[in-house]
Kinemage of the C-alpha trace (Angstrom):
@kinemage 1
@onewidth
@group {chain A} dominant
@subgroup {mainchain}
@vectorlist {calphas} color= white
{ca unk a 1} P 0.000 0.000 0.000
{ca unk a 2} L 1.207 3.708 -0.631
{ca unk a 3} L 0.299 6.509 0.865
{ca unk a 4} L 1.113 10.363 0.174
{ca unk a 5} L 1.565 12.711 2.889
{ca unk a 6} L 2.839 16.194 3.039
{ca unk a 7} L 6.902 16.603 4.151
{ca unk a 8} L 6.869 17.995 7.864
{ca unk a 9} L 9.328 19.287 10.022
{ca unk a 10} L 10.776 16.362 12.885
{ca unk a 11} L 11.730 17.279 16.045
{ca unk a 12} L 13.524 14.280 16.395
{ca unk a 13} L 16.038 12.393 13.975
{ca unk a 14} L 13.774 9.941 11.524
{ca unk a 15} L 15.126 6.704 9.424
{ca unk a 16} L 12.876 4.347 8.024
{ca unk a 17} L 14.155 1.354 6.348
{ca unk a 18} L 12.523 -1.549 4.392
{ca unk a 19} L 14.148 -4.834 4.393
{ca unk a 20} L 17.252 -6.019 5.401
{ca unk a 21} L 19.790 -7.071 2.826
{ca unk a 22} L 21.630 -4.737 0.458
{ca unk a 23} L 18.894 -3.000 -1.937
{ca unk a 24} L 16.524 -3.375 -0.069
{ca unk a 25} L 16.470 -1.176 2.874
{ca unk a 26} L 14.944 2.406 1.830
{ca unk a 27} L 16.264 5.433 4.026
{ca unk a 28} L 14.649 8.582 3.331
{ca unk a 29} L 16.876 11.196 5.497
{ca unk a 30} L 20.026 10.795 7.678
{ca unk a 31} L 19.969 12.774 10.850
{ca unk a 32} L 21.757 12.522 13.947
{ca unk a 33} L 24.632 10.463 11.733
{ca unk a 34} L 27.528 11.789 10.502
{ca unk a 35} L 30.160 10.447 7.460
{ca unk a 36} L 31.891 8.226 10.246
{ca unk a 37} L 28.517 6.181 10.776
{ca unk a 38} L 27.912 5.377 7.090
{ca unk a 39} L 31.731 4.473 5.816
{ca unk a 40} L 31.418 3.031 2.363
{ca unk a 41} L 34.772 1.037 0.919
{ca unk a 42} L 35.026 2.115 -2.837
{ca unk a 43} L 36.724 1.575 -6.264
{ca unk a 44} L 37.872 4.617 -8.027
{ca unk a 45} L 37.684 2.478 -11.036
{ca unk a 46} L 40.413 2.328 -14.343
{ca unk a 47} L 41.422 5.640 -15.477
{ca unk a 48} L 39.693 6.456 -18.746
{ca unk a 49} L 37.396 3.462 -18.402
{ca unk a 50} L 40.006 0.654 -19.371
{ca unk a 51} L 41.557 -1.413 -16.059
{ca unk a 52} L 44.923 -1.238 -15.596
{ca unk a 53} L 46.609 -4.761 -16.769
{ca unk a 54} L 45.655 -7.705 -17.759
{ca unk a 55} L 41.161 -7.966 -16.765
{ca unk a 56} L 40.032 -11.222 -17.344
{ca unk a 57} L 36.831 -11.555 -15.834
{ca unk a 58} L 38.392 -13.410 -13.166
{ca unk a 59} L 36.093 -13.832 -9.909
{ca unk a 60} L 32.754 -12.336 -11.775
{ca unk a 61} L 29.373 -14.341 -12.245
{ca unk a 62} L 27.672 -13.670 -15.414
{ca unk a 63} L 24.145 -15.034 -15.876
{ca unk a 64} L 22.852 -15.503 -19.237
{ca unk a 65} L 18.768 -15.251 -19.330
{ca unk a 66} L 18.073 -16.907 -22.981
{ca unk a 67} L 17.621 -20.227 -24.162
{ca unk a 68} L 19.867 -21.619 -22.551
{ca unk a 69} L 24.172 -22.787 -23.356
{ca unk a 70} L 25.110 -25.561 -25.089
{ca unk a 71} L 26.590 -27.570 -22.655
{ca unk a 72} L 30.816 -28.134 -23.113
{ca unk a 73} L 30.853 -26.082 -26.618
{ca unk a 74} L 34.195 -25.352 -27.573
{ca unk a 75} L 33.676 -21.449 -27.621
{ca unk a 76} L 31.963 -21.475 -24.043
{ca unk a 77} L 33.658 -24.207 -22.043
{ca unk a 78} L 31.691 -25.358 -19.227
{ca unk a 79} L 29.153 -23.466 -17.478
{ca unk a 80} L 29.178 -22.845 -13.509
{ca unk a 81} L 25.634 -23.572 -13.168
{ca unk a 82} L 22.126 -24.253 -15.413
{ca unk a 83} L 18.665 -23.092 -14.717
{ca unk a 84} L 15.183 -23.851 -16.540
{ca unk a 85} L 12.499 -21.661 -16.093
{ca unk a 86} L 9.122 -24.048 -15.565
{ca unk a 87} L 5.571 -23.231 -15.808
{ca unk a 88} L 3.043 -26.366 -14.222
{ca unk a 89} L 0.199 -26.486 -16.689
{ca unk a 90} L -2.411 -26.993 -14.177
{ca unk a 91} L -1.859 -24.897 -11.183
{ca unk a 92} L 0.125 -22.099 -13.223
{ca unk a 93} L 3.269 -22.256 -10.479
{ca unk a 94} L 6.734 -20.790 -11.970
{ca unk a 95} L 9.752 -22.380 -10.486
{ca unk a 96} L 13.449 -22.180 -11.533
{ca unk a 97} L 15.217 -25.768 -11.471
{ca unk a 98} L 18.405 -27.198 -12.239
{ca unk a 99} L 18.346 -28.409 -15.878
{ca unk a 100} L 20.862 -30.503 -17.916
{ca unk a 101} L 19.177 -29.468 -21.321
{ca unk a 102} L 21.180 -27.586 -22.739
{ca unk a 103} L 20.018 -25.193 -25.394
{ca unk a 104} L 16.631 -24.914 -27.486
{ca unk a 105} L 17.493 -22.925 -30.307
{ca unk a 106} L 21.101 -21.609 -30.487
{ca unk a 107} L 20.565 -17.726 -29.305
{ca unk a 108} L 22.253 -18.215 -25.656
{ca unk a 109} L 25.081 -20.449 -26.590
{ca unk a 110} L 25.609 -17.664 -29.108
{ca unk a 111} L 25.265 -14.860 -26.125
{ca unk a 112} L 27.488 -16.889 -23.690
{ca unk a 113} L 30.548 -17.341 -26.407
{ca unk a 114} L 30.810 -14.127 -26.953
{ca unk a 115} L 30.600 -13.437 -23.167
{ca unk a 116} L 33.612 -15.942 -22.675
{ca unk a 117} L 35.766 -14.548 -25.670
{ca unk a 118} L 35.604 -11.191 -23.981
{ca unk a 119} L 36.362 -12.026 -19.995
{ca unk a 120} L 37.577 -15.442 -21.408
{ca unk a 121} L 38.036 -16.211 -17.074
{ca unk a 122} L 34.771 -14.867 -15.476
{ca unk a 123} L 31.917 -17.693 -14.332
{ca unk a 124} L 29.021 -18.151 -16.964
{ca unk a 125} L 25.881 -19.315 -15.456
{ca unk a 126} L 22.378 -19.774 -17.562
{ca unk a 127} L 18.930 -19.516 -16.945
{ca unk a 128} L 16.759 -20.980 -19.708
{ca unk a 129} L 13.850 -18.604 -20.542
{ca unk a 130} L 13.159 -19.269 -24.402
{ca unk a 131} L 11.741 -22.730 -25.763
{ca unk a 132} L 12.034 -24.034 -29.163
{ca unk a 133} L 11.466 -21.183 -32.170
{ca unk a 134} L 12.360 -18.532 -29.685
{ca unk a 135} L 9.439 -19.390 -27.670
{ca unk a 136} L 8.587 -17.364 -24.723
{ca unk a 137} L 5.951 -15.543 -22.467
{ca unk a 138} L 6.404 -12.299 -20.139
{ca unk a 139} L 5.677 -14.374 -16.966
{ca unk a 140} L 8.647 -17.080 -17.764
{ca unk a 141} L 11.039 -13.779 -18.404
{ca unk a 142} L 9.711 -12.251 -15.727
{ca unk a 143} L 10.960 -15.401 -13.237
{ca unk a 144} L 14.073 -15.994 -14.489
{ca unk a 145} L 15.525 -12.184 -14.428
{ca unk a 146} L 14.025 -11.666 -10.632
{ca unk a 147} L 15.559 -15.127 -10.317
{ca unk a 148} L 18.942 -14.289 -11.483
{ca unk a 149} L 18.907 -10.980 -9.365
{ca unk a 150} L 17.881 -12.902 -6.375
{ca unk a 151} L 20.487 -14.654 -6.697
{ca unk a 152} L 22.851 -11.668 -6.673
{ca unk a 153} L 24.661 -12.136 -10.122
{ca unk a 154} L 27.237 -9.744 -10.695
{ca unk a 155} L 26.361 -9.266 -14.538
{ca unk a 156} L 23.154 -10.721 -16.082
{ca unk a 157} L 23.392 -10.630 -19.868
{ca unk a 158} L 19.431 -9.748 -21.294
{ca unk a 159} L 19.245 -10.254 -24.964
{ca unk a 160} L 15.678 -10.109 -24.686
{ca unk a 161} L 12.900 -7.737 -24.201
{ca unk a 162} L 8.828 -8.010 -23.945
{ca unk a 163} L 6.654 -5.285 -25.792
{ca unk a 164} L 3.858 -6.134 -23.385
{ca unk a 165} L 3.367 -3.322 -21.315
{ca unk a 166} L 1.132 -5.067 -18.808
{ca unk a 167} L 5.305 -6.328 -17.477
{ca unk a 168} L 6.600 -2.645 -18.186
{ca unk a 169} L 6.119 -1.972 -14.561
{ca unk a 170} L 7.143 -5.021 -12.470
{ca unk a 171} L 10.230 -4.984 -15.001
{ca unk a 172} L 11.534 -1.320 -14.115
{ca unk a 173} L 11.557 -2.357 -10.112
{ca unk a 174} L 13.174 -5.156 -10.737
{ca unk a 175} L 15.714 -3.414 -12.588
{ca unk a 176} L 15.807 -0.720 -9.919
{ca unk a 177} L 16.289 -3.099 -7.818
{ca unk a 178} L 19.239 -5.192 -9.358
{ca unk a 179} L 20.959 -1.562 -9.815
{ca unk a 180} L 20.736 -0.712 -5.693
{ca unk a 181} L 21.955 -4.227 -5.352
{ca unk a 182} L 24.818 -4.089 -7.641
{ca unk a 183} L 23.675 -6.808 -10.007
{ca unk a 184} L 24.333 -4.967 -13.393
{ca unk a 185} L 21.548 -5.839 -16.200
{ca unk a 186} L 22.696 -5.599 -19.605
{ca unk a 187} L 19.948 -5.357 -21.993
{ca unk a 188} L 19.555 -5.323 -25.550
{ca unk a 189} L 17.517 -3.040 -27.484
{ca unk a 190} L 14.948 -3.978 -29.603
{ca unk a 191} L 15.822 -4.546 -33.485
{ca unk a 192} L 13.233 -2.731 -34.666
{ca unk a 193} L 12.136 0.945 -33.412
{ca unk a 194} L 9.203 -0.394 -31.549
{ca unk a 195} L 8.630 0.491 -27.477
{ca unk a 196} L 10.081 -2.792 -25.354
{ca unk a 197} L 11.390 -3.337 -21.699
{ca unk a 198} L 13.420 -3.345 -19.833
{ca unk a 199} L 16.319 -1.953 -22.068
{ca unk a 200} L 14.166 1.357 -22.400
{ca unk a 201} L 14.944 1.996 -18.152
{ca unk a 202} L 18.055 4.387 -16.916
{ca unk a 203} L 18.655 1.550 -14.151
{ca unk a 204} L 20.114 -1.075 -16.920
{ca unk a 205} L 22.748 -1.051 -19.301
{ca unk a 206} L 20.914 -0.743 -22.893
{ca unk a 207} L 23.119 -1.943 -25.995
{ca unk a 208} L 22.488 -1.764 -29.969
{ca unk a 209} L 25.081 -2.408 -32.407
{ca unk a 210} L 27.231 -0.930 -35.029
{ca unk a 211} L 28.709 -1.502 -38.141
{ca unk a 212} L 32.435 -0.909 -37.508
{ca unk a 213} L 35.002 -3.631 -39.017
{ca unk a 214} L 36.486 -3.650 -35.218
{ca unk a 215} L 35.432 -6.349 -32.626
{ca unk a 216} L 36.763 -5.087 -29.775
{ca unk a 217} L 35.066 -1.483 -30.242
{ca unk a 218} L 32.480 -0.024 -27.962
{ca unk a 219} L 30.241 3.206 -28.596
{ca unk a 220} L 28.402 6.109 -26.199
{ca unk a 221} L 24.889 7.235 -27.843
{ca unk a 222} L 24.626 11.035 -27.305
{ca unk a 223} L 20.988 10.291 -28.065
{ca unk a 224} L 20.197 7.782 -25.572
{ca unk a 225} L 17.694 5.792 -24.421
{ca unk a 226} L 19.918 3.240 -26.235
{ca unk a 227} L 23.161 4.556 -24.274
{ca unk a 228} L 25.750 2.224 -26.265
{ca unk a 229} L 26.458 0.359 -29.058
{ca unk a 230} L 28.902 -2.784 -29.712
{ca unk a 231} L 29.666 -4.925 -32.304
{ca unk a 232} L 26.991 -6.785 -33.615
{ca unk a 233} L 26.454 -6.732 -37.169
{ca unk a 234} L 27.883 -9.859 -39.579
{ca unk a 235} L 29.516 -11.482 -36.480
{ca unk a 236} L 30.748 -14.950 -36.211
{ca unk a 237} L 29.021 -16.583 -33.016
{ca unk a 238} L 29.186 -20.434 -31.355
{ca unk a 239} L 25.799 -22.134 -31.760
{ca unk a 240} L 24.288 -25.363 -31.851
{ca unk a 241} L 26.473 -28.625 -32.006
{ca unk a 242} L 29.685 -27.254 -31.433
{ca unk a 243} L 29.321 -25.023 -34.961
{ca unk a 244} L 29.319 -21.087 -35.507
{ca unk a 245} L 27.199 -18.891 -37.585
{ca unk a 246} L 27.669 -15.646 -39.015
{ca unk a 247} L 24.874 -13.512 -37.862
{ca unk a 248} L 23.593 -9.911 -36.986
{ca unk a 249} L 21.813 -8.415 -34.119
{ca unk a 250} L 21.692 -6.469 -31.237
{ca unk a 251} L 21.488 -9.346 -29.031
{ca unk a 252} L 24.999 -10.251 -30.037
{ca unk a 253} L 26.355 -6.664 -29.300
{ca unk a 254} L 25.048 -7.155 -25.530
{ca unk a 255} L 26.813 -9.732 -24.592
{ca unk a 256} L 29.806 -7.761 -25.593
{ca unk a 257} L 29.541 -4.972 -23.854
{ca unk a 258} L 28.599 -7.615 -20.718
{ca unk a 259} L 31.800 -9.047 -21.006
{ca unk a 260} L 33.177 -5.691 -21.124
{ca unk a 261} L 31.384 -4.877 -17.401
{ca unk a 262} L 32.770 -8.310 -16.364
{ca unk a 263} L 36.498 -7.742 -17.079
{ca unk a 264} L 36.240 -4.154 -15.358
{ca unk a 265} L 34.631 -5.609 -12.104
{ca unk a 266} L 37.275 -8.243 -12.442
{ca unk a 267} L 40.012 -5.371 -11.606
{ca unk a 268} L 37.757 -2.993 -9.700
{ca unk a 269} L 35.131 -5.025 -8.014
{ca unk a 270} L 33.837 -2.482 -5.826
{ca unk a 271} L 32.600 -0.415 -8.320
{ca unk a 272} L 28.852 0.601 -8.654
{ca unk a 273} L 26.287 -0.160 -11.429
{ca unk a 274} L 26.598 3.973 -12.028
{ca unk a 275} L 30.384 3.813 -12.301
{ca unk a 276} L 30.472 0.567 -14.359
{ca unk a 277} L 28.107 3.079 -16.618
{ca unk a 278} L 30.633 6.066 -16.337
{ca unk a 279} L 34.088 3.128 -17.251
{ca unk a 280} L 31.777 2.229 -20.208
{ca unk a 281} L 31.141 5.909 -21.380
{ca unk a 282} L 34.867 7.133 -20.432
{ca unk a 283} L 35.927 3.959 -22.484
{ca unk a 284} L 34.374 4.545 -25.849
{ca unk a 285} L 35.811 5.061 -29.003
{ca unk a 286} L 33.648 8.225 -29.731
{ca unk a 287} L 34.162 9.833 -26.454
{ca unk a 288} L 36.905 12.521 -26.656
{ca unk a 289} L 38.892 13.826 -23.223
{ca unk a 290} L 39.259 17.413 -23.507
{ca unk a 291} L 41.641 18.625 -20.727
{ca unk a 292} L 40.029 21.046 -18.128
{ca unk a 293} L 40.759 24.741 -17.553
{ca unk a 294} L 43.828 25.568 -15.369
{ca unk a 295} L 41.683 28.303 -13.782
{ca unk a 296} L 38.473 30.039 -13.528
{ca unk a 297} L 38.264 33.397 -15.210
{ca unk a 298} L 37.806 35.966 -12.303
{ca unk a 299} L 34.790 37.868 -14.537
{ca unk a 300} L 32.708 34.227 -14.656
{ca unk a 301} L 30.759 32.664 -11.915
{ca unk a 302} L 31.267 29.162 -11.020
{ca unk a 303} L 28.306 26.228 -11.753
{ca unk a 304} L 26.323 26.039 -8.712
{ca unk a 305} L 27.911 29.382 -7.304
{ca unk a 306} L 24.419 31.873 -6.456
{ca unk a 307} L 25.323 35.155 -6.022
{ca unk a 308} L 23.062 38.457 -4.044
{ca unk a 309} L 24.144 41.478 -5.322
{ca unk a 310} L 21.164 43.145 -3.944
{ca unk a 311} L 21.177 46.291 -1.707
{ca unk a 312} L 19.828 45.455 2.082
């Protein structure tokens, strides 16, 4: 239940938190603490976006929500752990369970490869979301991503999105939610310029792709919601029995960019979903460094600097 209520005036200090784990408490003011009662132990993060020697993805779970990985295919190795998304037919229960399966239709195996050839050392796990045909439903999706959040993944690769809108909400506080908890959703865009979630929310890493000849190049969008772009277009990708394809799609630039997040937390794991945005951004090929000002001309007034020049 929510309830509005005008902002008064407290006589005496006021905290009220939700929940106890990390992401879930909700504090609306801090009084009667200082910065010694909230110490926070951070990661500045690479200079310029890129970590400082060799970032492998060492130490950082990736979850793949798809169709599922190919079990032991020579571009993905083996997986740390498999998932299937299951919906009873009679009572209409969801339940995530282990699953030997494998994968229906090629699209994860194809995620999770290109996942391992870029943080060729971080942990893939995968839930299985998508039958046969890329099959699925909003309630399955739903599961699996509050599933793999749950479970506190640091990276969950989403190369899917639902146009239903009747998810649009439940989606964005789950995503809010992974971001407080420092579970980092990559999402693809749509492939088409149609309205889909949860790629379209500020809390989640949104990905298309471009057409440059270089694999191991990343772009910022000035004109977001899509905020970056990797390559995806005419790429060679692992899929079913042990083969590759050559194939094109934003789903296939996501994964990159996930295995991009992976290798920085790999170096910096400390770091925040908002500065794992900021290493992405500083990173990019398009994104030029122009060197600040050695001073501040005496005639200008500083951003955030208000001034009275009134007579009292």
């Amino acid at each position: 239940m929510t309830t509005t209520e005008p902002a008064q005036a407290q006589a005496e200090p006021v905290r009220t938190r939700v929940g106890t784990g990390p992401g879930q408490g909700l504090t609306w003011s801090l009084r009667g603490r200082g910065p010694d009662d909230v110490p926070v132990l951070a990661d500045a993060g690479p200079p310029l976006g890129r970590p400082a020697g060799p970032a492998t993805g060492r130490g950082v779970r990736v979850c793949v929500v798809d169709s599922g990985v190919e079990r032991d295919h020579p571009l993905v190795g083996p997986l740390a752990g498999s998932w299937v998304v299951v919906k009873d037919g009679e009572s209409g229960g969801i339940s995530v369970e282990p699953t030997t399966t494998g994968d229906t239709c090629g699209h994860g195996t194809a995620c999770a490869g290109i996942i391992r050839r870029t943080a060729p050392e971080c942990e893939i796990h995968s839930v299985r979301v998508l039958g046969e045909r890329f099959s699925g439903t909003g309630d399955i999706l739903m599961a699996g991503l509050r599933w793999a959040v749950e479970q506190r993944f640091d990276v969950v690769n989403l190369s899917l999105s639902t146009t239903r809108t009747r998810f649009a909400q439940e989606l964005h506080s789950l995503a809010d939610s992974a971001y407080f908890a420092r579970t980092v959703i990559v999402a693809s865009a749509h492939n088409t310029p149609v309205e889909s979630f949860p790629w379209r929310f500020a809390s989640v890493i949104s990905v298309g792709s471009h057409q440059e000849d270089d694999p191991e190049l990343h772009l910022y969008n000035p004109d977001p919601p899509v905020e970056f772009f990797g390559p995806g277009q005419n790429v060679t990708v692992p899929w079913l029995g042990g083969r590759t394809i050559r194939t094109t799609g934003n789903s296939f630039a996501t994964p990159y960019v996930a295995g991009l997040c992976a290798r920085v937390l790999s170096a910096h794991p400390r770091m925040t979903a908002f500065q794992l945005k900021n290493a992405l951004y500083l990173s990019a090929a398009n994104v030029r460094h122009a060197p600040r000002p050695s001073s501040t001309p005496a005639s200008s007034t500083p951003a955030g600097d208000t001034r009275d020049d009134s007579e009292n």
